[in-house]
C-alpha positions in Angstrom: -4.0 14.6 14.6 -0.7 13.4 16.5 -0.2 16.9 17.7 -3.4 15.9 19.3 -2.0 12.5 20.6 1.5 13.1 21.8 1.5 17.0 23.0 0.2 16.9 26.4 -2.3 20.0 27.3 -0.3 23.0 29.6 2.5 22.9 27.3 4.5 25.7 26.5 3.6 28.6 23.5 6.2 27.1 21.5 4.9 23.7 21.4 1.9 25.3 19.1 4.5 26.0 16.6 5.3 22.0 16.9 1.6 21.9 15.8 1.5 23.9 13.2 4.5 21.7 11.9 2.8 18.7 12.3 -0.2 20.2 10.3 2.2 20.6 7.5 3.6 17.3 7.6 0.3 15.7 6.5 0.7 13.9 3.3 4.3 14.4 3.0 3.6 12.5 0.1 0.6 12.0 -2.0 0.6 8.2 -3.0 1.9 7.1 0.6 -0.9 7.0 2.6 -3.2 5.2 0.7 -3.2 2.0 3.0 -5.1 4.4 5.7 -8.3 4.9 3.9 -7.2 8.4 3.0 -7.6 9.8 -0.3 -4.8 11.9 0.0 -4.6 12.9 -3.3 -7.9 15.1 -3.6 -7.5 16.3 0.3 -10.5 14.3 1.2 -9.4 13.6 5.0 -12.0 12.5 7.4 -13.1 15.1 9.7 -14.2 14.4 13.4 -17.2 15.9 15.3 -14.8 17.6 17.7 -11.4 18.2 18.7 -10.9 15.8 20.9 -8.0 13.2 21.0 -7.6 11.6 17.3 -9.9 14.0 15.7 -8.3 15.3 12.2 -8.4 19.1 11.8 -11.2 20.4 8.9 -10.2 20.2 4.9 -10.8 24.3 5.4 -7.8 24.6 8.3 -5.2 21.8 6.2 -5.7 24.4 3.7 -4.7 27.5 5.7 -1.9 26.0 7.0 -0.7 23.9 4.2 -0.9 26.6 1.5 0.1 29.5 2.8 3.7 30.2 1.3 6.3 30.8 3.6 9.1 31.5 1.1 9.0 34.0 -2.0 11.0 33.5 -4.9 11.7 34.9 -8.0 14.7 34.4 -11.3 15.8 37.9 -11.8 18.0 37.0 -14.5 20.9 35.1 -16.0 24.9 35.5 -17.0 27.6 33.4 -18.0 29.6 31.1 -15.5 33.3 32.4 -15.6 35.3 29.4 -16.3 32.9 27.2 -18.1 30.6 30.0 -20.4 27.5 28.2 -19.7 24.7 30.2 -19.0 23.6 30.2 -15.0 20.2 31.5 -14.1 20.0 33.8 -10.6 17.4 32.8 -8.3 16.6 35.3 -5.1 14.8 33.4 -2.3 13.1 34.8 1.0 13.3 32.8 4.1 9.8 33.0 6.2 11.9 34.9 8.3 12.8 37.2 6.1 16.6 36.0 5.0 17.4 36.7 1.8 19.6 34.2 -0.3 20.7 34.3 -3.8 21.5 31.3 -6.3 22.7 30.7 -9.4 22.0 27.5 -11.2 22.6 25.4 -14.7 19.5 24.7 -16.2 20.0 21.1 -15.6 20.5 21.1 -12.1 17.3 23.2 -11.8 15.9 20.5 -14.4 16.9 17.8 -12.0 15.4 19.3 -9.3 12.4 19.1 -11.0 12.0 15.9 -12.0 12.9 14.5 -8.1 10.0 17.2 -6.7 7.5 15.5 -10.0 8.6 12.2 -8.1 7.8 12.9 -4.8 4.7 15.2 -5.8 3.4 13.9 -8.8 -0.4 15.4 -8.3 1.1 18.7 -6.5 3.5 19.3 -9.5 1.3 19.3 -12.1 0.8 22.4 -12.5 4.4 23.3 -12.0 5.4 20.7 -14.4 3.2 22.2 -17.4 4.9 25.3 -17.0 9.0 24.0 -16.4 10.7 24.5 -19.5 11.8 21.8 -21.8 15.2 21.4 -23.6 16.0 23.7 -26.5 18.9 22.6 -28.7 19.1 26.2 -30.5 20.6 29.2 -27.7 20.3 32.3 -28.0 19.5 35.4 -25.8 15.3 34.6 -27.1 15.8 31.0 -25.4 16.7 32.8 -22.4 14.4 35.0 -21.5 12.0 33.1 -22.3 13.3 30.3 -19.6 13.4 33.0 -17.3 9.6 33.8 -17.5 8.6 30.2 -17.4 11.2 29.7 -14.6 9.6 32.5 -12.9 6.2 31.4 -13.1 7.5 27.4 -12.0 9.1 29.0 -8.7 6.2 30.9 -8.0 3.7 27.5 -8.0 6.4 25.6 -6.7 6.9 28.1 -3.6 3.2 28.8 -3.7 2.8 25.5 -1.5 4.3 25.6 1.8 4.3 21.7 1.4 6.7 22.0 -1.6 8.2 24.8 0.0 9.9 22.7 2.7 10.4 19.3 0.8 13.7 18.0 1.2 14.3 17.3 -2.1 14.0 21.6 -3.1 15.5 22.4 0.1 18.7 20.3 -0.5 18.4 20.8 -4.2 18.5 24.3 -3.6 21.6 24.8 -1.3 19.1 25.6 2.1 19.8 22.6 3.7 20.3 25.0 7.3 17.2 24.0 9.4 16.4 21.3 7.2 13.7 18.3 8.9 15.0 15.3 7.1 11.1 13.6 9.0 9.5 14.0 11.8 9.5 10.8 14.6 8.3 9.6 17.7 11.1 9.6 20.8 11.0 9.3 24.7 12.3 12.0 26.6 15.9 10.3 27.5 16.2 12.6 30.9 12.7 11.0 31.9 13.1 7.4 30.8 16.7 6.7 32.1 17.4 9.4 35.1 14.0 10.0 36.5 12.8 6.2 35.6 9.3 7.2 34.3 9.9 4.6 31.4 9.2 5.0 28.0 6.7 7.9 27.1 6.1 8.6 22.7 6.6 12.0 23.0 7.2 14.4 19.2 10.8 14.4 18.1 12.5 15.2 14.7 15.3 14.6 13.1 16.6 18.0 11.7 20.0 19.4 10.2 21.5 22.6 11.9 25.2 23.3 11.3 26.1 20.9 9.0 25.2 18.1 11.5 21.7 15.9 12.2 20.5 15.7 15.1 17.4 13.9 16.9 15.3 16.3 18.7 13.6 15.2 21.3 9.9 17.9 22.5 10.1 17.1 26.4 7.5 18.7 28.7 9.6 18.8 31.7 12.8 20.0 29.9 11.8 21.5 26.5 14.0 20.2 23.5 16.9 17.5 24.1 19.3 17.2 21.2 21.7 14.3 20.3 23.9 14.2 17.6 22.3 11.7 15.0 25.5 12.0 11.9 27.8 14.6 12.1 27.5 14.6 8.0 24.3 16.1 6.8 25.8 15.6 2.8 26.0 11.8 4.0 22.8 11.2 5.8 21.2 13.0 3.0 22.2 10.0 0.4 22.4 7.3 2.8 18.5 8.2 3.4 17.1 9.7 0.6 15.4 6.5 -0.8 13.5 5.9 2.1 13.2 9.7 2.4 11.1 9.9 -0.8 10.0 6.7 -1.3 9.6 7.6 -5.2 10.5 4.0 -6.2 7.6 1.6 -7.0 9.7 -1.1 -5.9 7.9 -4.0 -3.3 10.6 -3.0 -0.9 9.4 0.5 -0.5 7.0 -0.3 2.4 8.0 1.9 4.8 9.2 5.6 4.4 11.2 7.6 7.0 8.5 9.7 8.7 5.2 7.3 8.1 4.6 6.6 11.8 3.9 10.4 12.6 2.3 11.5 10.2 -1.3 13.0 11.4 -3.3 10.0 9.7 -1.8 7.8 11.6 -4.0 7.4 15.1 -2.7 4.9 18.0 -4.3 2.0 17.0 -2.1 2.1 13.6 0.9 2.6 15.9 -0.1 -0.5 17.6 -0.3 -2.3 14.8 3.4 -1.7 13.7 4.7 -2.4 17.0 3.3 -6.0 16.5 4.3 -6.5 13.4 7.7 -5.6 14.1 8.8 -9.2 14.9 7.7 -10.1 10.9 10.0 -7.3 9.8 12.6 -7.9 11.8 15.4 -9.5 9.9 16.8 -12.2 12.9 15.8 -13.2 16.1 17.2 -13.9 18.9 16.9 -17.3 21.0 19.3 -18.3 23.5 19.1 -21.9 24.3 20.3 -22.0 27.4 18.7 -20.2 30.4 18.3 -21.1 33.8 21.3 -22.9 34.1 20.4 -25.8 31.5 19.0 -25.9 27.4 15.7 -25.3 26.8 13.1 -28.2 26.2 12.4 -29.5 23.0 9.1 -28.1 23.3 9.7 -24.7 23.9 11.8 -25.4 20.5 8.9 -26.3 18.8 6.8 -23.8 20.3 8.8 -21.1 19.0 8.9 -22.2 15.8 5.6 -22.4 15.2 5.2 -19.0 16.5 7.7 -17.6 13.3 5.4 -19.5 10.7 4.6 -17.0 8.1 7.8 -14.8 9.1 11.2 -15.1 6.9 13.1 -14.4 10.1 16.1 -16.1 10.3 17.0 -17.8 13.9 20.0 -16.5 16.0 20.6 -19.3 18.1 22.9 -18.1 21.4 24.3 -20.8 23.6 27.3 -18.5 25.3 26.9 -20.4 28.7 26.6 -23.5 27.8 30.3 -25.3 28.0 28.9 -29.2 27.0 29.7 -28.9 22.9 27.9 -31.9 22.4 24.9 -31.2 24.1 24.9 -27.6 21.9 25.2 -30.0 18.8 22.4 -32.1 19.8 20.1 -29.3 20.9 20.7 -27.3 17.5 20.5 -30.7 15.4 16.6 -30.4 16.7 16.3 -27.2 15.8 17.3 -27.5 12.5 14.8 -30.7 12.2 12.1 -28.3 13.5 12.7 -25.1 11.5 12.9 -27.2 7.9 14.5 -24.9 5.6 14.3 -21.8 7.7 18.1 -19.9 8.2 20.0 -20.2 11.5 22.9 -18.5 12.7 24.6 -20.3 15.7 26.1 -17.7 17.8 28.9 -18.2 20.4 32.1 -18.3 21.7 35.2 -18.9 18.8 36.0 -21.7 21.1 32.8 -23.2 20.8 32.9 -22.7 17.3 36.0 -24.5 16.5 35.6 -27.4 18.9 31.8 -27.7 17.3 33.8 -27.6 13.6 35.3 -31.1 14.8 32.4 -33.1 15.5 32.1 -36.1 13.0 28.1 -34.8 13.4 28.5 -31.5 13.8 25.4 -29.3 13.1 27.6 -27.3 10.7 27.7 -29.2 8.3 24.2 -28.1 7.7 23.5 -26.1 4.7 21.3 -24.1 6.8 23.3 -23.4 9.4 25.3 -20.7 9.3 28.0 -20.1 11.7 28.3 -16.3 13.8 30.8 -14.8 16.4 30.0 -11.9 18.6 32.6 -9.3 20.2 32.0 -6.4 22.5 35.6 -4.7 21.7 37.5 -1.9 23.9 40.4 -0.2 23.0 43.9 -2.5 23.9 41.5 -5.7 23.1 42.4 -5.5 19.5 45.6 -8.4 19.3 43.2 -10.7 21.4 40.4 -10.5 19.5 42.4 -10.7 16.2 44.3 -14.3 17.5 40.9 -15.8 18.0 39.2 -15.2 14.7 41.9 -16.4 12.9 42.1 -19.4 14.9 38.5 -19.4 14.1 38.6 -19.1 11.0 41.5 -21.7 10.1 39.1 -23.9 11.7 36.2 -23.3 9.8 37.7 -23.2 6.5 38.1 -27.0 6.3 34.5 -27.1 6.2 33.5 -26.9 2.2 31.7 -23.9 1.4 30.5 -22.2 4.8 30.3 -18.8 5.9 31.1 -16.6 8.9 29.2 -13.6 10.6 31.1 -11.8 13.0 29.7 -8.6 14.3 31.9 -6.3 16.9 30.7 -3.9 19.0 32.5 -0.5 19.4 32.5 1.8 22.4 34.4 5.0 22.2 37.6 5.4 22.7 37.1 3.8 19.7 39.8 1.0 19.9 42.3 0.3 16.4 40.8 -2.3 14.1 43.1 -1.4 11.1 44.6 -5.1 11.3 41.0 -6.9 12.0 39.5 -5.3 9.0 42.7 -5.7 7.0 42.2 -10.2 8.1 38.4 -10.3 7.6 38.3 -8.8 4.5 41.4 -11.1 3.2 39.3 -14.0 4.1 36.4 -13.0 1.8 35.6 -16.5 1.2 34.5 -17.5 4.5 33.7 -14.1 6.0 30.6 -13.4 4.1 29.3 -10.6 6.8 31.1 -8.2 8.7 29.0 -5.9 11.1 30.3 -3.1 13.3 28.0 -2.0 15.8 27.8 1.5 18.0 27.3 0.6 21.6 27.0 2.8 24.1 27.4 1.1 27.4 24.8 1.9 30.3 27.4 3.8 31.8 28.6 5.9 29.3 24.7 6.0 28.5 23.8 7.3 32.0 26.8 10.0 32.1 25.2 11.8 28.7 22.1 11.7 29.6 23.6 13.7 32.7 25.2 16.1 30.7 22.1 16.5 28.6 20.0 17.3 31.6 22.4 19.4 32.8 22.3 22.0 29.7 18.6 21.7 29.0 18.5 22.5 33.0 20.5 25.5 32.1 19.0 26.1 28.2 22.2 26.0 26.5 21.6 25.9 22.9 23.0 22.8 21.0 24.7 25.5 18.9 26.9 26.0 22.2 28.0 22.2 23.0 31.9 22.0 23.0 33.0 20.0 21.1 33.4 16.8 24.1 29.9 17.7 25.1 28.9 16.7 21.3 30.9 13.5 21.5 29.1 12.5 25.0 25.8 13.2 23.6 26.1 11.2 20.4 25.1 8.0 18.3 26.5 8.9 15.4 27.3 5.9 13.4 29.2 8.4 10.6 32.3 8.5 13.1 32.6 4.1 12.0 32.6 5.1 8.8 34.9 7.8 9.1 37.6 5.4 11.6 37.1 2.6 8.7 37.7 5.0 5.8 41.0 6.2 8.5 42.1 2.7 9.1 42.2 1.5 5.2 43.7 4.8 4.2 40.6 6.0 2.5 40.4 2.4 0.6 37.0 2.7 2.2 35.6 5.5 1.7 32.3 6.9 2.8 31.5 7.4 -0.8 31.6 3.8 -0.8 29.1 3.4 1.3 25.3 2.8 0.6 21.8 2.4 2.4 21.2 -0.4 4.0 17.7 -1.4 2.6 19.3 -1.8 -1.2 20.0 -4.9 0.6 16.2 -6.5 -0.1 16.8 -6.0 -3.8 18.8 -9.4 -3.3 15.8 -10.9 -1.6 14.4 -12.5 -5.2 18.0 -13.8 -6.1 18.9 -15.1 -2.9 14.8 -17.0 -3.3 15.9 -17.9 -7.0 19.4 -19.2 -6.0 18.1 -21.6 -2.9 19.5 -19.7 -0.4 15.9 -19.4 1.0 13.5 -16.7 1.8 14.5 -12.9 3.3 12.9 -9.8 4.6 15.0 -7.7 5.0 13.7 -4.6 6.1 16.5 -2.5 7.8 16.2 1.4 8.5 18.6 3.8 6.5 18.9 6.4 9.1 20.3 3.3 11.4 23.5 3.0 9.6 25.1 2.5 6.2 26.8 -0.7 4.3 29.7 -1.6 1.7 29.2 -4.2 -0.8 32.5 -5.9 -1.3 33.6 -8.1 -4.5 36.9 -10.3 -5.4 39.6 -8.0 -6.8 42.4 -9.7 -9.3 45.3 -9.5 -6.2 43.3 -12.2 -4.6 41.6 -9.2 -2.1 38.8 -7.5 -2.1 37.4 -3.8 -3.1 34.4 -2.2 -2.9 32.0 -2.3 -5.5 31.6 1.3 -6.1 35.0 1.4 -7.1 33.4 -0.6 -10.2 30.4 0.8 -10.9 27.8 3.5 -9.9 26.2 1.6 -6.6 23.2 4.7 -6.5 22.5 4.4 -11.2 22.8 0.2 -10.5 20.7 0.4 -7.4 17.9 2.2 -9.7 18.7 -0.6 -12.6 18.4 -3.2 -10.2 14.7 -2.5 -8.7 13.2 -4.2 -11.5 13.6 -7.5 -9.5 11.1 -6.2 -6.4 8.2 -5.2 -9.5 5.2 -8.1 -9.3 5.7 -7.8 -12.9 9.6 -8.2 -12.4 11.5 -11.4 -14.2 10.9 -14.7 -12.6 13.6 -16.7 -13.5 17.7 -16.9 -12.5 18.5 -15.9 -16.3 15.8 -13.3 -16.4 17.4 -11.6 -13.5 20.7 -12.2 -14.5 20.2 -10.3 -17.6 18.3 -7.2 -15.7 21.8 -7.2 -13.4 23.3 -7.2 -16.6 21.5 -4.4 -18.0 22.2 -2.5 -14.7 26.0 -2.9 -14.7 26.3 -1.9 -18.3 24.6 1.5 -17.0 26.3 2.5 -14.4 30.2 0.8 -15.2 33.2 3.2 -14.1 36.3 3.0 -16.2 38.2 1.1 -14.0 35.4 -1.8 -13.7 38.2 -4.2 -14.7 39.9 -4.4 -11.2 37.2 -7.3 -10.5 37.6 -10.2 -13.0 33.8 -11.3 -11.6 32.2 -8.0 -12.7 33.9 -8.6 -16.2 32.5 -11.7 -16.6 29.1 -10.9 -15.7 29.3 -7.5 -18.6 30.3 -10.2 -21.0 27.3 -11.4 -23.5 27.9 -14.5 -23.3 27.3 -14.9 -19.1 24.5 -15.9 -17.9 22.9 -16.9 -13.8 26.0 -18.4 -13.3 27.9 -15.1 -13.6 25.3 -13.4 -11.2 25.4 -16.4 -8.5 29.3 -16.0 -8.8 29.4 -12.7 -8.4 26.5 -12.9 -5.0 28.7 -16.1 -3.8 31.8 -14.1 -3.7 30.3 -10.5 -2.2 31.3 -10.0 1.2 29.0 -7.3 3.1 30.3 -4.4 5.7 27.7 -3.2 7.6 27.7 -0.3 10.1 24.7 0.7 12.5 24.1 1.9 16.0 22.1 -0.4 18.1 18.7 0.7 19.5 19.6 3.0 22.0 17.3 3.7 25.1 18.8 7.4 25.6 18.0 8.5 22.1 15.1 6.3 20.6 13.8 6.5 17.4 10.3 4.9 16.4 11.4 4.7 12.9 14.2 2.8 13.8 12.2 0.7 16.7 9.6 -0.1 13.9 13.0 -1.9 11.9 15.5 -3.0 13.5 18.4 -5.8 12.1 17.5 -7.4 14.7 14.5 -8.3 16.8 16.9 -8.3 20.3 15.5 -8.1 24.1 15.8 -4.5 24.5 13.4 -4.0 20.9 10.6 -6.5 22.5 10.8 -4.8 25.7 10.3 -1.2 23.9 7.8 -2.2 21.3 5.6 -3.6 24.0 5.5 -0.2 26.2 3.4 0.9 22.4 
């Protein structure tokens, strides 16, 4: 149905391919589409009288496409690993296009496999599942072959279904992660939007591995496919996205899945729908108060409120302009007395800040009010920028108990914030949030989208970019992680690093612990964050040198069920329970995550540990020359440039 709503007629032969595709994306998985009044799971789809625009394709020709098998596969055998003894079973696969490949695997790896594809395809797989083989605690060469014949006969449903057939989870289970399409998305054509100023047009795009790398793949009319490079680490974006890729959890915070906006059931009118309802999900707004030369009214204050009620969305209130610090304290004093208990940040200038600190009245002093510094950083900037926040800081600091946000924006060359990580993370206690941001300015934005034009003019393959045309062509938010991991001397790894939306599991504690209400709704192919905790040498280290952040992730979704634990010591003893399970050895680095294993700890523990947690957050910002809908549809934050592209939906 989308083929039918984004692929404009006169295209080229191989945009019926792109069809095809599409075809076999419907119902990527079986108990996510039920919100569209399609009863996915028995194939019932509605049919149209036609094939016009919108019109779903027949139950008879989902069938064709969907279960027609493009691989074959078959276990031919087994033998002993080398070094380790244990019996390895050899599985020969046939690419569609005829490439052969041959795997050997432990039966628990192939056993893990399973249980992720009965996750992610719990109606498809049950025929597959009656026919996996369970444990057997006795060997023997009996046990074997007869693992072999059920293994056979599981690979041959399994790769009986195209649908199965080209699920991530099997493909990357496997080892056949080459070619892999991590989802399929909506884009605009960057050569059209920016260089020939058509604006925004939805046009088909993907996001699809090829050399080790991700890239987002953009199905132009006027110049065919236009690649950028999305994460140069396939192995990374694989775990920093896999939750939202299979969206197996049952979890409240599982609303959205990478891929949902094009898949065929959903028609324009759904589309629409998200694009209005982005502002709800959005995490902050922005509102400067001061435009045109002066503040704002009170009413317009007022009237913007009242257009958040029934949104969590916390205010991001920008007066960089403005040089009068009292007339900023007044102005945001009313906005505080007209948002109640609703979360501001008050962005601006560390000048501002620390003259706005010394006001006997100051609007800091606010519980609600939460302070926030923003720097656009280039390279031989970094001894400025470091001077200021500590002065900042120092300032703050004599005010009990209040945070900082300070978010930087990098351009490339990227400039060296070894010594600025090295101060914000020493002052955990009043740095609760730091946020590095890829910015590419307009610029830099116009010169790749040059170059891309250039080589789709030409057709050179992305297989044949140098390695500088790459770089141009890139928002690849993996080359932060890798500079931070660089800068702290792998202190920071990217192992340490975890999807962004594990973040709403803290949305009932932070409700529980009066910190007020959250949505936080973030996009995991948008970047990636590190949770840090108090260490004993007064710093601090990342959590998952502690614990397992993926096993106490999974522990910790209990708090999103409706049927979850209400109260503080409820929760607390589910976080409990989930730290137990996935503890490291050397878990006794932090003194707060031993005193929240110990029986006798209770909410205080768990508010310690929260109160003490300083978050690193890394994500590109929404990027005209290489949008993604997914990541339109949730943002951090609900900024001018994501009004102005949700509106051309």
């Amino acid at each position: 149905a989308l083929c039918n709503l984004c692929c404009y007629s006169g295209v080229s032969d191989k945009f019926s391919s792109f069809h095809v595709d599409f075809l076999s994306f419907i119902n990527h998985r079986d108990q996510r589409c039920h919100s569209d009044g399609v009863n996915s799971g028995d194939w019932s789809i509605e049919r149209g009288g036609g094939r016009g625009p919108g019109m779903y394709p027949s139950v008879a020709e989902l069938s064709a496409v969907i279960d027609t098998a493009p691989w074959s596969a078959s276990v031919t055998g087994s033998q002993k690993a080398a070094k380790t003894g244990v019996v390895e079973y050899t599985l020969e696969l046939t690419s569609p296009k005829g490439t052969p490949f041959v795997r050997s695997f432990r039966y628990s790896k192939l056993r893990e496999i399973h249980k992720e594809l009965v996750k992610m395809f719990p109606r498809m797989m049950k025929d597959a599942n009656d026919v996996f083989p369970g444990k057997s605690w006795v060997g023997g060469s009996t046990v074997v072959r007869d693992r072999i014949s059920a293994l056979n006969r599981y690979f041959q449903i399994v790769f009986g279904l195209r649908l199965l057939a080209e699920s991530i989870v099997l493909r990357v289970g496997l080892g056949l992660m080459e070619g892999v399409v991590w989802y399929r998305t909506l884009s605009s054509c960057p050569v059209s939007t920016i260089l020939d100023r058509k604006g925004i047009r939805w046009v088909p795009a993907t996001v699809e591995e090829s050399g080790g790398k991700v890239y987002l793949v953009t199905y132009s009319q006027e110049y065919g496919a236009v690649r950028t490079l999305y994460c140069d680490s396939a192995e990374f974006f694989y775990r920093i996205t896999k939750r939202q890729l299979y969206c197996a959890s049952k979890a409240a915070y599982c609303e959205r899945w990478l891929g949902s906006i094009a898949s065929a059931n959903r028609m324009v009118a759904k589309i629409k729908a998200d694009a209005a309802s982005v502002r709800q999900r959005c995490s902050v707004i922005d509102v400067p108060l001061f435009e045109g030369g002066r503040l704002i009214s009170d009413g317009k204050i007022d009237a913007l409120v009242a257009s958040l009620k029934g949104t969590d969305m916390i205010i991001r209130a920008q007066t960089k302009t403005c040089v009068d610090i009292y007339l900023i304290n007044t102005k945001l004093l009313y906005l505080v007395r007209a948002a109640g208990s609703r979360s501001i940040l008050a962005d601006m200038p560390h000048d501002r800040l620390i003259e706005l600190s010394q006001l006997q009245d100051s609007v800091l002093l606010k519980r609600c009010v939460t302070p926030a510094v923003t720097y656009f950083l280039r390279a031989g900037e970094e001894l400025q920028c470091h001077r200021e926040l500590v002065q900042t800081i120092s300032a703050l600091s004599l005010i009990t108990g209040i945070d900082l946000h300070v978010t930087i924006h990098l351009e490339r060359p990227w400039p060296d914030i070894g010594l600025l990580l090295e101060m914000l993370r020493k002052h955990h206690d009043t740095v609760r949030l730091i946020r590095f941001v890829l910015s590419r300015p307009r610029q830099v934005m116009i010169g790749a989208v040059q170059e891309l034009k250039r080589l789709a003019t030409n057709g050179t393959p992305h297989r044949a970019l140098t390695p500088d045309q790459s770089k141009v062509a890139s928002v690849d938010f993996f080359e932060l992680v890798r500079l931070i991991a660089s800068v702290t001397e792998n202190e920071l790894s990217p192992d340490d690093f975890i999807a962004p939306s594990c973040c709403t599991l803290l949305e009932p504690l932070l409700e529980k612990m009066n910190y007020g209400q959250f949505k936080i709704r973030p996009c995991d192919s948008a970047g990636a964050m590190a949770i840090l905790i108090p260490a004993k040498a007064g710093d601090n280290i990342s959590l998952n040198k502690c614990v397992d952040t993926e096993v106490l992730m999974d522990g910790l979704e209990p708090l999103c069920l409706p049927d979850g634990p209400k109260t503080t010591l409820g929760m607390a003893a589910v976080a409990r329970k989930a730290l137990k399970d996935s503890i490291r050895p050397k878990h006794d680095r932090s003194p707060v995550v031993a005193e929240l294993l110990s029986e006798s700890s209770g909410a205080g523990s768990l508010v310690k540990l929260l109160g003490k947690s300083q978050v690193l957050l890394v994500h590109r910002a929404v990027d005209l020359a290489a949008l993604d809908i997914e990541h339109v549809l949730a943002p951090v934050e609900f900024s001018p440039i994501v009004e102005s592209v949700t509106s051309s939906m």
